[in-house]
N, C-alpha and C positions, 0 to 999 in steps of 0.2 A: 317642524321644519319641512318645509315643500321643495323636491328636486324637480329641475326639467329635466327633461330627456338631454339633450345637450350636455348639462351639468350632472348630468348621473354617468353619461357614456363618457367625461372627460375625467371625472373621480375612478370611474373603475379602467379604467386605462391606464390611469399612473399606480394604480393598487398593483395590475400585472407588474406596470413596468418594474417596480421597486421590487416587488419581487421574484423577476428573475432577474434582475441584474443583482441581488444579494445574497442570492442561493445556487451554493453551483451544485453543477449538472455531472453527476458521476459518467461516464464514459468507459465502459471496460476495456480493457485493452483486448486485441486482436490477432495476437499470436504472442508465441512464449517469448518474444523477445521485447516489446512493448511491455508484456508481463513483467521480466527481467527490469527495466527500466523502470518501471511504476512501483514497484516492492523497492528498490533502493531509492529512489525519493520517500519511500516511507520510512523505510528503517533512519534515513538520514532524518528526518521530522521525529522520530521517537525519538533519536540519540539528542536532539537540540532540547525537545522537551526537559527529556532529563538533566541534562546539564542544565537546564533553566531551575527546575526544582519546581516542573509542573507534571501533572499526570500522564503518562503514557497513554494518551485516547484514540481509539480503535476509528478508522475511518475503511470505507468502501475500498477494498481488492480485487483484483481477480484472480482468483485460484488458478495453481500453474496446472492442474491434474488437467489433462482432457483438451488441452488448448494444444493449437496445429501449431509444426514448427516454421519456422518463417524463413528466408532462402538465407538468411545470416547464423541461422544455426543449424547445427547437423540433427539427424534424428534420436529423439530423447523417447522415443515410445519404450524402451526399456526401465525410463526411470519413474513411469507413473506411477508405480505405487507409493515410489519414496516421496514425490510430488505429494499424495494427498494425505501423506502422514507427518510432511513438511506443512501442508497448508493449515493441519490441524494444529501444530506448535505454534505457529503461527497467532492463532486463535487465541494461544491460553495466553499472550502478552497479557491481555485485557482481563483475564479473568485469575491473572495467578494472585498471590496475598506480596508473592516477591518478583514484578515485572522485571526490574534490571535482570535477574538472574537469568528469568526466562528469553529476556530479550540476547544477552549474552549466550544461552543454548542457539540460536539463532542464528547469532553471525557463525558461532563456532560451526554447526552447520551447513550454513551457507560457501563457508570457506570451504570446509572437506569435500563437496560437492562439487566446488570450479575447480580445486586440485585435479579432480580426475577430468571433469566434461569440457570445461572455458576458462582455461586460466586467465585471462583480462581483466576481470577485474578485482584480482586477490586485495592488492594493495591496498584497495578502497576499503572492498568488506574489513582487513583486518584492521583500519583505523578506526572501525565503528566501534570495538569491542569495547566494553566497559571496565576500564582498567582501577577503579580506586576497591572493588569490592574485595 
């Protein structure tokens, strides 16, 4: 089978197109509070999984350790360490043998955490928690 030039530059032009419009494009977020917001669309996407009775699968984050704080939050450079030993529990959702559990050390977590720094959004984290185990 012979291609023209024509018909070869309008096959690979729809190859790109098709695949970026089916693949998306991770974007990290840009300060801790976009961070903030990106981690709770996740946890909410683990908590649906679960209750669907599908796998907790690990997608692209960005680590809160190291990220600026943004003029909606006050400064958190005291809590970097806890950040990147948050970021690392984080991690083991994906890797433990019992995700729910781990994911529940998480919100627990997460909650003790806005207790002291942002109380706002308690009520949220604490509806994530996994209550049948």
């Amino acid at each position: 089978m012979k291609f023209t030039l024509p018909s070869l530059l309008i096959l690979l032009s729809s190859f790109f197109l098709i695949q970026s419009c089916s693949s998306e494009r991770y974007e990290p977020a840009q300060d801790l509070r976009e961070a903030m917001q990106e981690r709770m669309s996740d946890v909410v996407r683990l908590r649906e999984a679960y209750d669907n009775g599908e796998p907790m699968q690990r997608r692209e984050f960005t680590r809160f350790a190291g990220l600026p704080n943004s003029e909606f939050v006050d400064d958190v450079s005291v809590y970097q360490a806890y950040f990147e030993i948050f970021d690392d529990m984080y991690e083991e959702i994906f890797k433990s043998d019992a995700p729910e559990k781990q994911f529940n050390i998480i919100i627990q977590s997460c909650y003790a955490c806005h207790q002291d720094v942002c109380p706002g959004p308690l009520r949220a984290i604490k509806r994530l928690e996994i209550t049948e185990l």
